[in-house]
VMD Tcl script that draws the C-alpha trace (Angstrom):
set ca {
  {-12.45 15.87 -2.54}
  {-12.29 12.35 -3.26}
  {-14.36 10.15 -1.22}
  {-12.48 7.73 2.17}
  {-11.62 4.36 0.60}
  {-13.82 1.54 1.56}
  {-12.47 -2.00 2.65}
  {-13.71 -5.31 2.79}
  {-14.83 -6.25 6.20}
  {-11.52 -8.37 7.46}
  {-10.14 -4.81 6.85}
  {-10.36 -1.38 8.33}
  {-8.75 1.76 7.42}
  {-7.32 4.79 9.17}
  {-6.51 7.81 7.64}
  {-2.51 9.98 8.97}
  {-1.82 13.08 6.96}
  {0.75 15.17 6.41}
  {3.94 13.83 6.59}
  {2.94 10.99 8.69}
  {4.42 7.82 7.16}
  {2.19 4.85 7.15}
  {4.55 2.38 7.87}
  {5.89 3.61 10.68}
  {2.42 4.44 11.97}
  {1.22 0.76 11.39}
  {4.53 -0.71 13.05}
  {3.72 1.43 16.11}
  {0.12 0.33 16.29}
  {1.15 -3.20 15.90}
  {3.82 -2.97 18.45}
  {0.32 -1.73 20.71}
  {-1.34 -4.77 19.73}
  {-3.71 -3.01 17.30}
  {-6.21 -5.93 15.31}
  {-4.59 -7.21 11.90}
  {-6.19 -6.11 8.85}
  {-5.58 -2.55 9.77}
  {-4.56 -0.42 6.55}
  {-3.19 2.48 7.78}
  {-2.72 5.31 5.04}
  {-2.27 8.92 3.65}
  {-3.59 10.01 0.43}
  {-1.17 12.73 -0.88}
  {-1.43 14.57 -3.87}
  {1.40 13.79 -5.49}
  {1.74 9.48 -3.75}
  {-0.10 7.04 -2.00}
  {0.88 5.25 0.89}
  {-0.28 2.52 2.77}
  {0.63 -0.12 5.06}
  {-1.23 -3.38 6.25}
  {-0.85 -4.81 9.38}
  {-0.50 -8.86 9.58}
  {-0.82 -11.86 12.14}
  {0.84 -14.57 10.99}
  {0.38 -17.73 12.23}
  {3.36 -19.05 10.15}
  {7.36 -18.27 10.79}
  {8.62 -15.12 9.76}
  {10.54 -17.50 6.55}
  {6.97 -18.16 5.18}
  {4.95 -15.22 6.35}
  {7.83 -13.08 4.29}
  {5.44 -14.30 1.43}
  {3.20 -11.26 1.95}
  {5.55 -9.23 0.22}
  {4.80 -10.84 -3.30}
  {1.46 -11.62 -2.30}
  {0.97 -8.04 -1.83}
  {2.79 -7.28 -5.01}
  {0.53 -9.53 -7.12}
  {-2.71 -8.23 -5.80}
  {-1.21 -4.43 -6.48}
  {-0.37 -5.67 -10.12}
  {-4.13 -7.23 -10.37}
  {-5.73 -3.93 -9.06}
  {-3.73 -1.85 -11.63}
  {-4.86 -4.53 -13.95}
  {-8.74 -3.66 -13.39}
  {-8.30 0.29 -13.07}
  {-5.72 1.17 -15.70}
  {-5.72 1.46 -19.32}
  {-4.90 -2.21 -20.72}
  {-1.78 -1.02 -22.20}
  {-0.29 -0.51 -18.77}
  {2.49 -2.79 -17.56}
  {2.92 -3.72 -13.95}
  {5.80 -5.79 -13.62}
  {7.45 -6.42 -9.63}
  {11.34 -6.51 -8.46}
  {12.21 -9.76 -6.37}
  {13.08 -7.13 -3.44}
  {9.16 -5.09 -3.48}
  {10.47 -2.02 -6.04}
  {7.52 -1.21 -9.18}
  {7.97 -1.18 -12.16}
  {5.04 0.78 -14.66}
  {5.58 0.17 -18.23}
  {9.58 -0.48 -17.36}
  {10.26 2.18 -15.30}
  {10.67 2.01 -11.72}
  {7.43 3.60 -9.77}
  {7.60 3.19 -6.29}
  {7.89 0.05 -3.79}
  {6.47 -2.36 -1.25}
  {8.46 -2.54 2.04}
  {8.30 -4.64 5.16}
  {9.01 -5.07 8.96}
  {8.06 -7.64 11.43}
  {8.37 -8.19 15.20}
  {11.55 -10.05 14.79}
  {14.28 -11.06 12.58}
  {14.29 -14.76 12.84}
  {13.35 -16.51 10.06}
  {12.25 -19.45 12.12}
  {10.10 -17.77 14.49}
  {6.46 -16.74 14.27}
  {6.46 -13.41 14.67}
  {3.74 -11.10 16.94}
  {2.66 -8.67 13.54}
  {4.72 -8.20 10.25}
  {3.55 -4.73 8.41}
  {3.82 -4.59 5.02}
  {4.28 -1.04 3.08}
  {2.85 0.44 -0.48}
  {5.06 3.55 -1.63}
  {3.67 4.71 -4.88}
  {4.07 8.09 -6.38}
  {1.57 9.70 -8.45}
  {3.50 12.52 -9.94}
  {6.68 12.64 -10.52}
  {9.12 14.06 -8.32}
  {11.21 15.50 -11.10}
  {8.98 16.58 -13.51}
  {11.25 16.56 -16.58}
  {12.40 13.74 -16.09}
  {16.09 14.32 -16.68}
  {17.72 13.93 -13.69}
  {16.30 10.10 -12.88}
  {15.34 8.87 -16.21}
  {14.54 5.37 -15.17}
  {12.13 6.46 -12.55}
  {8.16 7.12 -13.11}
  {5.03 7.71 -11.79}
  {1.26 6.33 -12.21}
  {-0.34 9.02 -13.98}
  {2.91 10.04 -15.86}
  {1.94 6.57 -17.31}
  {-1.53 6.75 -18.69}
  {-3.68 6.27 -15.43}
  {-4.52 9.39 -14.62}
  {-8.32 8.28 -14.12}
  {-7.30 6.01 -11.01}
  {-8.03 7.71 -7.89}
  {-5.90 7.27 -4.98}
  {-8.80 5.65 -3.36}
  {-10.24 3.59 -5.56}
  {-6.56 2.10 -6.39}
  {-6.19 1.47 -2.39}
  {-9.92 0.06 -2.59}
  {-9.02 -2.31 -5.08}
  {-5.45 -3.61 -4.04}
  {-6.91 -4.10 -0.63}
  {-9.55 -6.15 -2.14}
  {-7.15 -8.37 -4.51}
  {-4.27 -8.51 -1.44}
  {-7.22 -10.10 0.35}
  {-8.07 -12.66 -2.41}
  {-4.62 -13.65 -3.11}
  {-3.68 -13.88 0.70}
  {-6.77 -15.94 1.09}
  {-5.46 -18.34 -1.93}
  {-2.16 -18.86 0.01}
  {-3.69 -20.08 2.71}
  {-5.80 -22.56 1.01}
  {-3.28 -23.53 -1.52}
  {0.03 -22.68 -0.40}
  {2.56 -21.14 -2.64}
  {1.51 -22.44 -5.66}
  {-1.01 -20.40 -7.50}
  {1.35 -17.29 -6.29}
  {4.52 -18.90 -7.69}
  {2.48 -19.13 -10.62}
  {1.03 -15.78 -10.79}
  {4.59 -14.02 -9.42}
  {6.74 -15.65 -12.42}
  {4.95 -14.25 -15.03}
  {5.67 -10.32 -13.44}
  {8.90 -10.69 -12.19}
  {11.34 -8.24 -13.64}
  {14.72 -9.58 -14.35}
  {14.35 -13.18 -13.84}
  {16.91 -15.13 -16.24}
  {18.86 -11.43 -16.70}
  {22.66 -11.01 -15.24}
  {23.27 -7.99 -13.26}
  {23.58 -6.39 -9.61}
  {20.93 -7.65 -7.37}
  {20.94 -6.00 -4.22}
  {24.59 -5.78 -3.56}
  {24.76 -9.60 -5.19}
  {26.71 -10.02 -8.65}
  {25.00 -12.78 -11.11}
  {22.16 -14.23 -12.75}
  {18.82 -14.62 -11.28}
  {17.36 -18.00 -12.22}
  {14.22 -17.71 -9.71}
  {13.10 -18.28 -6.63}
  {12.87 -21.24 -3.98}
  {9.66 -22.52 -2.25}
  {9.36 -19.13 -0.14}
  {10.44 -16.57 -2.44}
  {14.71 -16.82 -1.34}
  {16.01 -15.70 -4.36}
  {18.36 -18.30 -6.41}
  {21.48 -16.19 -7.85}
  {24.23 -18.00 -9.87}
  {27.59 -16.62 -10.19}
  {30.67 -18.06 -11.43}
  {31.12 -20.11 -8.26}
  {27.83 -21.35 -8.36}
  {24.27 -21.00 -7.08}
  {23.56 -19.70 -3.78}
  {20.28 -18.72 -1.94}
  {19.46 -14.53 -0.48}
  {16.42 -15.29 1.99}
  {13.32 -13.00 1.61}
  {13.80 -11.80 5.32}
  {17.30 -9.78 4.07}
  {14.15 -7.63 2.83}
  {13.21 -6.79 6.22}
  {13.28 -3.25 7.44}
  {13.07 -1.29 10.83}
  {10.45 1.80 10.04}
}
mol new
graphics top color blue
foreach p $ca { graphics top sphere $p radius 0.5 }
foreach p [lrange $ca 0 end-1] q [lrange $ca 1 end] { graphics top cylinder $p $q radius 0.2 }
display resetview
């Protein structure tokens, strides 16, 4: 049995099992008041999930940039654990992508929907699978999993260890910096940008992103904004 994951000491971890969903276990907690920094997971055979619980201090509009904050430091701890051939690219929206196929996703719910309100806690959700579901493939071709990819030497753990550990980093850059060094960091593994197609119900081309992420879609009547917070879920 693989050893508990450790986290750095802003963090601290608790384990659910079963079929007890992490996000829905950290929005509860948070709800309760519970500290922020709280990664509240379950190590499955065949996925990991996990879910961090956050305090902004910011309105929801710019706090929504934990989702590709998130997504970078998952990228960067793939980055030190996986074979160098491995390709972590991220969707606008918080899908995966390994090596081009679509491998799970990062989700997230807050304490309101108001973009211009700080909210109480926003909880932010890694769904990754580890073995795929189907495992011939056939029936969802464009979908993956990590060790289906080459990485079947990461450990659940140690992959939780590590994007804890980066999340923190980067998190702690946009704070100092701003938005930046992630804009920076997020352009160069974003999937689809400067590609035509259907983006989340949303026909055109995706040119990039504005100052917090709101992604910038031209169509044939011209260029129009989709705010991060449509992202939002309720767990």
């Amino acid at each position: 049995m693989s050893a508990a994951p450790t986290f750095p000491p802003l963090m601290s971890g608790l384990a659910v099992t079963g079929q007890e969903d992490p996000f829905e276990a950290a929005c509860q907690r948070a709800v309760l008041g519970c500290d922020a920094g709280l990664i509240v997971y379950n190590l499955g055979a065949d996925q990991l999930r996990a879910a961090i619980v956050f305090a902004p201090e910011v309105p929801l509009q710019k706090a929504m940039a934990m989702l590709p904050t998130c997504g970078i430091g998952l990228q960067n701890a793939l980055g030190a654990l996986a074979p160098p051939e491995v390709a972590v690219h991220l969707e606008w929206g918080g899908g995966l992508r390994i090596n081009g196929g679509r491998c799970g996703t990062l989700r997230v719910a807050a304490s309101t929907e108001d973009p211009d309100q700080v909210p109480d806690w926003l909880v932010l959700a890694l769904q990754l699978p580890l073995w795929p579901a189907d495992q011939d493939g056939g029936d969802t071709p464009d979908q993956t999993a990590l060790y289906a990819e080459g990485c079947a030497d990461v450990t659940a753990p140690a992959l939780l260890e590590s994007w804890a550990r980066h999340a923190l980093h980067w998190i702690a850059r946009w704070e100092q910096d701003g938005t930046e060094p992630l804009h920076a960091e997020w352009r160069g593994l974003t999937h689809g940008l400067g590609e035509e197609g259907d983006w989340y119900g949303n026909t055109g081309t995706f040119l990039g992103v504005d100052e917090d992420f709101g992604m910038l879609l031209r169509d044939a009547s011209g260029t129009r904004l989709i705010p991060l917070t449509t992202r939002l879920e309720t767990p």
